[in-house]
Structures are given as C-alpha cells and as structure tokens.
Kinemage of the C-alpha trace (Angstrom):
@kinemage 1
@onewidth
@group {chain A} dominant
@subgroup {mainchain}
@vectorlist {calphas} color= white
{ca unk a 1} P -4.501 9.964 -18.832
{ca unk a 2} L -6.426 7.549 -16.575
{ca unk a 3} L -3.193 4.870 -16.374
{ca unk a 4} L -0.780 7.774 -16.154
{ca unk a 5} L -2.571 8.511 -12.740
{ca unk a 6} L -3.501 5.247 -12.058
{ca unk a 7} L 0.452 4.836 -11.928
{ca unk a 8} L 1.082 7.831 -10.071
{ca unk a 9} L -1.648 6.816 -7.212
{ca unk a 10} L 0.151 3.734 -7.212
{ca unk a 11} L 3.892 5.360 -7.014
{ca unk a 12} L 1.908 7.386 -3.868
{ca unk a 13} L 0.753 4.413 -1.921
{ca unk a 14} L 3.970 1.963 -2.559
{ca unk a 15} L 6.220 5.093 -0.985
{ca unk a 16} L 4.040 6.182 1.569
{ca unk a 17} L 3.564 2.500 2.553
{ca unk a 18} L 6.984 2.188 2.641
{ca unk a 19} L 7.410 5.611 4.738
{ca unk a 20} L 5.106 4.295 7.146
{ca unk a 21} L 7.233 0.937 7.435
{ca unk a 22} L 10.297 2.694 8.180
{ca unk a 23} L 8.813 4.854 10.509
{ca unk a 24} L 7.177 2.221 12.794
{ca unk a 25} L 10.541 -0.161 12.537
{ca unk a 26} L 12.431 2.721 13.762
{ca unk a 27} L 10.132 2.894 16.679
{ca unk a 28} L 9.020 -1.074 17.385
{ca unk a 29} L 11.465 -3.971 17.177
{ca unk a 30} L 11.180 -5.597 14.000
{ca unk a 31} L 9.882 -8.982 15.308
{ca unk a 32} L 6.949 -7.261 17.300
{ca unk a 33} L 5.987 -5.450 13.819
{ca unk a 34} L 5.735 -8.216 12.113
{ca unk a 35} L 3.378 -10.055 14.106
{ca unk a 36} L 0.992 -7.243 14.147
{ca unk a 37} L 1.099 -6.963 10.763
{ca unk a 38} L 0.938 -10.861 10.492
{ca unk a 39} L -2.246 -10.452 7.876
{ca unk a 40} L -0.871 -8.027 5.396
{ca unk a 41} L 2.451 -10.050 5.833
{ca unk a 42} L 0.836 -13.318 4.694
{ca unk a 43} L -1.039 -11.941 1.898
{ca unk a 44} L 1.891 -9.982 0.951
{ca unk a 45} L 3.949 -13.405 0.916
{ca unk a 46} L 1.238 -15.316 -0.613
{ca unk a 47} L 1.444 -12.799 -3.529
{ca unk a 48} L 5.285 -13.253 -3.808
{ca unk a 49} L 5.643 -16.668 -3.309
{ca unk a 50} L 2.606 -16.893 -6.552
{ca unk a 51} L 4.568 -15.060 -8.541
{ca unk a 52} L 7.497 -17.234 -8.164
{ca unk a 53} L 5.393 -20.025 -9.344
{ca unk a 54} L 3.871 -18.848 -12.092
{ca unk a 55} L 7.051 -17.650 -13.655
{ca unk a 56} L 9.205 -20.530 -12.896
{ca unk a 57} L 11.211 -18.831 -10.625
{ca unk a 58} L 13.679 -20.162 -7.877
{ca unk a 59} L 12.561 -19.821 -4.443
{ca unk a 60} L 14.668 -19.558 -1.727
{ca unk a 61} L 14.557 -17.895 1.603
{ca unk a 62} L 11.067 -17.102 1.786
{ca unk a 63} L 10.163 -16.755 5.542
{ca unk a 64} L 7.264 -14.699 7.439
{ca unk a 65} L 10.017 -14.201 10.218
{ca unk a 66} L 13.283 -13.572 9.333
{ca unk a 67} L 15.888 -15.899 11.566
{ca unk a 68} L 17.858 -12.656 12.308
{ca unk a 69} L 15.810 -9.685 11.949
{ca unk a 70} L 12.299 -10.735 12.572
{ca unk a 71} L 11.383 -9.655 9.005
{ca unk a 72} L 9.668 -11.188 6.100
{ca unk a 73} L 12.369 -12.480 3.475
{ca unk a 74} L 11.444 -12.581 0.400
{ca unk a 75} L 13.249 -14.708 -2.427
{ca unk a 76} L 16.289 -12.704 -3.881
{ca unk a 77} L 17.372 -12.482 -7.615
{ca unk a 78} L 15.110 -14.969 -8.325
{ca unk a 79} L 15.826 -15.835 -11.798
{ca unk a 80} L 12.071 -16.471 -13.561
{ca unk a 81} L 11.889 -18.126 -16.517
{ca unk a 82} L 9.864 -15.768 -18.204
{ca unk a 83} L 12.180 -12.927 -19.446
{ca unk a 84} L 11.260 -9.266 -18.858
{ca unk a 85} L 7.866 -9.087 -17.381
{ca unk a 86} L 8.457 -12.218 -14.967
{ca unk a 87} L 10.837 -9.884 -12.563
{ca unk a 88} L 7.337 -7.582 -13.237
{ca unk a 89} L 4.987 -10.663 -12.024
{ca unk a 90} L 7.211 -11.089 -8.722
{ca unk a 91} L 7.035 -7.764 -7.920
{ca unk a 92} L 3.810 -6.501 -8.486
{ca unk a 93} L 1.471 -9.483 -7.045
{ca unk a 94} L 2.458 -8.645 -3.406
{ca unk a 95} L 0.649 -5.300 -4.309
{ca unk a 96} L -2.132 -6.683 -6.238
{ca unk a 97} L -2.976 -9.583 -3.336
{ca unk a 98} L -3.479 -6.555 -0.667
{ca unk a 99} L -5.234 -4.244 -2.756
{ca unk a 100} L -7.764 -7.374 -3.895
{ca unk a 101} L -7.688 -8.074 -0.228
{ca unk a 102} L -8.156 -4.618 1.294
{ca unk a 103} L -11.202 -4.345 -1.683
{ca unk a 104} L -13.028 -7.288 -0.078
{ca unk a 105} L -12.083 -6.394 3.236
{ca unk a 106} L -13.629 -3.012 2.553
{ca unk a 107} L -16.855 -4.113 0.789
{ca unk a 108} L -17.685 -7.245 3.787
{ca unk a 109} L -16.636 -4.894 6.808
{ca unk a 110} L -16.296 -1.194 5.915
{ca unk a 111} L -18.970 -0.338 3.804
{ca unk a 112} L -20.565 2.510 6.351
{ca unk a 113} L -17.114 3.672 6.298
{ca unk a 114} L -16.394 4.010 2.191
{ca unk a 115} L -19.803 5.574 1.807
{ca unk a 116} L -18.242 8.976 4.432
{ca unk a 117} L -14.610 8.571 2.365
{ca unk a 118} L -14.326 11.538 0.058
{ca unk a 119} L -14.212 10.009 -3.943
{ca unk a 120} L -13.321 13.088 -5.571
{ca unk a 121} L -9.959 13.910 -4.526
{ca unk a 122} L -7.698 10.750 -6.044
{ca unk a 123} L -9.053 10.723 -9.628
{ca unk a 124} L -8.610 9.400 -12.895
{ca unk a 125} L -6.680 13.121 -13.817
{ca unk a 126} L -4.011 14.053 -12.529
{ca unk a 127} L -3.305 18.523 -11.844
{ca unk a 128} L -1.625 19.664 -15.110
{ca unk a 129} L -0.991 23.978 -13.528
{ca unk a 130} L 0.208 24.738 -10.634
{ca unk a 131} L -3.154 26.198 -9.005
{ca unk a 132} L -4.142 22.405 -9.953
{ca unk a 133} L -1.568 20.762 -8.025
{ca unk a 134} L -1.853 22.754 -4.560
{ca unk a 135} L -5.593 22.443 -5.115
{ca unk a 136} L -4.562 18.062 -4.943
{ca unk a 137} L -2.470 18.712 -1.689
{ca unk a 138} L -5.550 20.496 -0.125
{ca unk a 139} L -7.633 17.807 -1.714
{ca unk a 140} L -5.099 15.321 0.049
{ca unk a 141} L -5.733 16.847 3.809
{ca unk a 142} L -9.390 17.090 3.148
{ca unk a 143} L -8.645 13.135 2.123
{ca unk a 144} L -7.257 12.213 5.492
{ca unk a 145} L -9.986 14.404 7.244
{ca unk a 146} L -12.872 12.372 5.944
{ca unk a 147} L -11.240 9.090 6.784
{ca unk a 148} L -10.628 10.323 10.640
{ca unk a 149} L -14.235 11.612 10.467
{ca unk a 150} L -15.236 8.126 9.074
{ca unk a 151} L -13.568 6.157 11.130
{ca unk a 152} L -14.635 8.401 14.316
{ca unk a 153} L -18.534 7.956 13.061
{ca unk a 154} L -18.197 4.363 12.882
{ca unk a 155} L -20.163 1.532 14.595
{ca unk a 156} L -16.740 1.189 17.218
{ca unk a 157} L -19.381 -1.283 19.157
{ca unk a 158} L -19.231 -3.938 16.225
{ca unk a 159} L -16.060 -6.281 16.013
{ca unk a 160} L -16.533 -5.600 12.143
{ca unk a 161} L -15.060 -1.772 12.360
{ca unk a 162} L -12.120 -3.614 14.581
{ca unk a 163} L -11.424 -6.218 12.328
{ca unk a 164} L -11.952 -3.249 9.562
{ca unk a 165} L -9.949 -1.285 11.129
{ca unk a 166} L -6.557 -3.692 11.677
{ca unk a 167} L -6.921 -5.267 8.913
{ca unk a 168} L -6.667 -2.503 6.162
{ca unk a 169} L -3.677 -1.086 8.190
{ca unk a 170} L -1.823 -4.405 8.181
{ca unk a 171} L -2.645 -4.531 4.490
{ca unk a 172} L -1.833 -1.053 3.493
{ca unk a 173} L 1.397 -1.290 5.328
{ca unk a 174} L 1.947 -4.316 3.607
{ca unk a 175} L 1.811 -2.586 0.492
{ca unk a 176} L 5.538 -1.345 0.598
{ca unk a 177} L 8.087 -3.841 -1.057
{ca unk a 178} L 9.985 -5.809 0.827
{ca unk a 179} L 13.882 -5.474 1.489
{ca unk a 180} L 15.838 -5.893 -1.512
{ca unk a 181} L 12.934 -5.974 -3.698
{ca unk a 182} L 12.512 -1.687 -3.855
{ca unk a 183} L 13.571 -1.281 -7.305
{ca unk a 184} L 11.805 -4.003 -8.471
{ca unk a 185} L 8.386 -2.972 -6.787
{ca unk a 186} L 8.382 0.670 -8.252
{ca unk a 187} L 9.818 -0.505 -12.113
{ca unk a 188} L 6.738 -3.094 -11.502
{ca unk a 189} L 4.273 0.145 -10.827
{ca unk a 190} L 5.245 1.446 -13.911
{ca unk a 191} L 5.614 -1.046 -16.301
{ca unk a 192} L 1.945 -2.269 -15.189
{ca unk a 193} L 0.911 1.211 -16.087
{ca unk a 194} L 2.354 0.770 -19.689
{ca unk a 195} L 1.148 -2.535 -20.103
{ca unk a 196} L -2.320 -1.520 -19.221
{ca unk a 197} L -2.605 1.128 -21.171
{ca unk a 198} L -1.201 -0.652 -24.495
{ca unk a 199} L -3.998 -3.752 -24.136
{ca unk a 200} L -6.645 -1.354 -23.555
{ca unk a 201} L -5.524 0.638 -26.519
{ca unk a 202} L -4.887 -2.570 -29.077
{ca unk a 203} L -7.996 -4.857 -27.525
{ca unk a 204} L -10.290 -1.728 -27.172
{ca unk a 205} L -10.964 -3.121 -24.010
{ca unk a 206} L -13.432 -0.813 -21.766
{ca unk a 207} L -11.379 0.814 -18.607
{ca unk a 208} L -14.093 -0.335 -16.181
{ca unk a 209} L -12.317 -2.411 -13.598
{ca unk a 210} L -9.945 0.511 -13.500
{ca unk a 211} L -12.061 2.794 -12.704
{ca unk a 212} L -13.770 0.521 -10.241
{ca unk a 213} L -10.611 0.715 -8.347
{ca unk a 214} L -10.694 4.284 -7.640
{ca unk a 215} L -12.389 3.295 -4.051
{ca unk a 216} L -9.808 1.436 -3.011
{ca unk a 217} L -7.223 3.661 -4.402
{ca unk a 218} L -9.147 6.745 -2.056
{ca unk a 219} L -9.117 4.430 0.936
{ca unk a 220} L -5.641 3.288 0.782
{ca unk a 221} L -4.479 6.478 0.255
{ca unk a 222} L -6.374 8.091 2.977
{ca unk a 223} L -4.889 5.509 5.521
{ca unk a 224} L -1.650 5.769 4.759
{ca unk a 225} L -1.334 9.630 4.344
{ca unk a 226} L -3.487 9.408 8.122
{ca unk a 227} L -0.725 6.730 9.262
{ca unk a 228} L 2.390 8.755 8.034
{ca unk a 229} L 1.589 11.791 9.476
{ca unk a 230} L 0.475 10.224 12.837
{ca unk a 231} L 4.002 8.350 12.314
{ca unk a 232} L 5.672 11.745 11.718
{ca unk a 233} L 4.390 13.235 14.686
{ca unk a 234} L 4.852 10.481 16.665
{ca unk a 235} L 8.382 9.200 15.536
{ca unk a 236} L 9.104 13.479 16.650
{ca unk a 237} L 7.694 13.279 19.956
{ca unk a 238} L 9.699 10.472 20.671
{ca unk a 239} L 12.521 12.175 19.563
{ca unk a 240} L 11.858 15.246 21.539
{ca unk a 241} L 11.552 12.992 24.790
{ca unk a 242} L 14.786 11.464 24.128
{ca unk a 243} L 17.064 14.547 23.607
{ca unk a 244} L 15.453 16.513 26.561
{ca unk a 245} L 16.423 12.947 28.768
{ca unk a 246} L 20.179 13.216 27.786
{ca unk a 247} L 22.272 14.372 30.434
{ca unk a 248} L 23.801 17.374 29.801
C-alpha cells in the first residue's frame, strides 16, 4: 500500500505540475516563462540529458530555449539502448533531479517553513470509502492552508525564504514533463511504483528512504495545489477582463 500511494502522490504532482505549466504559458509568453523558471529548467534538463547517457541513448535537440517557441526541447524518440526500462530512465530522472533538488533546497533554506507544513494529510495510505476520500480533499485544502500560513510566518527579511521561495516553485513547476515526453513521464510514474515495490519485496529491503520522502511529497504538493488554484483564479480574472473589454 505505501508504493501504490507513493505512485498516486506522484500521478498528483506530475499533473498538477503540468496544470500549472499550461496555465501560466497561456498567460506569459513562453520565452519569459522559461527564464523564470531557468533553475527548475536546468535541473529538469540535467536530469534528461543523464538519462540519455546512461542508457545509451541518442541525443538530439536538447535546448534550454527552444529556437521557435522559447521552450525547453527535450530529445525525441530517443532510442536507448537499454530495452524497456531505458524509455523509464529518460523519463523519470527529470522528476527525480527536482524532487532531490527541492529536498535539499528545503532542508538548507526552508526548514522554519517544513516544520508549520501539515505531515498528516499526503500519507503512506491512500482513502479506501468514500467518507475517506472527501475526508483527503478536506485534508488537501487544509494542505494548501498551512503552506500559505507557513509561508506568511516566514522570516520574509532573510534572502533564504526568497531564494526558498523561487526556487521550489521553479522546481515544482519543473516537475511536469516536457512536450512530447507526457506519456512517457506518467508510464515512468508507474512503472517506478512497480519496480519499487518488487525489489523491496524480493531484497526485503526496509521502505525507509520512502518514507523519508513523505516531506517532500507534502511540500510539493502543497505548492502546487496553492499555485493551481491561484492560476485558476487568476487565468479567470483575466478572462473576465477580457470579455467585459470586447466591444459589443
């Protein structure tokens, strides 16, 4: 049960990442986005362009500005040498590079911050009824509560809560796959579930750095769920002013 939500915490922050994405591009040009996300961008790559490596893969257009769009290109049908779990490697190390990085990122700059995060609401077992499951989606708001109320209570006077601040957005953000590598990034979510699970089970290897995780998982979940909805709401108002300026 612990990998089964590990997955499905995972699923939650890849497509809420992703959300978020699509919401800001539809609001900033493209080219502007990606240099304020310039951190999570180059980790993101970093993680990609590793995976190519290690699996003997052929790189080819990988960029941190697109020569058209202004987006990050990743390599396309990359062909790794390793069969089945090297499309797996690609895909998931862009994930794995920002959650190591938002961990570190969290522990040197944002540890006043974690310790006011609520740690009870993403856990290792996922609602099974359905009293359980609207009791998550309440747990979920009171989620996004605590990190606003974190976030307001912090040290603002410090340039660590700044650089704390941007740099887990760039990196959460950065969490979402990038274009033309969707499928890829959610099969990857899953299949590292399976995997997981099956060496723990045959190497009777102790869960412990998975359930170290569980911090990170509750702050990148809080920060994008915070981000989408501020997105939502935003990305409406926007909207709103828009129609109301037509000419009638």
């Amino acid at each position: 049960m612990l990998y089964v939500a590990l997955t499905f915490w995972l699923l939650v922050i890849v497509m809420s990442a992703w959300g978020v994405h699509q919401l800001w591009s539809g609001i900033v040009r493209p080219r502007a986005l990606n240099i304020a996300l310039l951190p999570g961008t180059l980790v993101a790559q970093l993680g990609h362009t590793l995976g190519l490596l290690v699996t003997g893969a052929t790189i080819t257009n990988n960029a941190l500005y697109g020569s058209d769009s202004g987006t990050p290109e990743a390599t396309r049908n990359p062909n790794p040498k390793i069969p089945i779990i090297g499309p797996v490697i690609i895909a998931s190390l862009p994930l794995l590079a920002c959650g190591i990085s938002t961990y570190w990122i969290a522990r040197w700059f944002g540890g006043s911050v974690l310790a006011r995060l609520s740690q009870t609401v993403v856990g290792p077992v996922l609602p099974t009824t359905s009293a359980g499951f609207w009791d998550s989606l309440r747990g979920l708001i009171t989620l996004t509560e605590s990190i606003v109320s974190a976030m307001a209570e912090a040290a603002w006077w410090s340039w660590k809560t700044w650089a704390f601040a941007y740099l887990v957005i760039c990196l959460t953000v950065r969490m979402a796959p990038f274009p033309g590598n969707h499928r890829g990034a959610l099969s990857a979510v899953l299949v590292l579930g399976v995997l997981a699970a099956a060496a723990t089970s045959l190497l009777d290897v102790a869960p412990a750095y998975v359930q170290n995780a569980w911090a990170v998982l509750n702050l990148a979940v809080a920060v994008l769920l915070f981000l989408l909805f501020l997105s939502l709401l935003i990305r409406g108002i926007v909207g709103l002013v828009g129609l109301i300026r037509e000419p009638a």
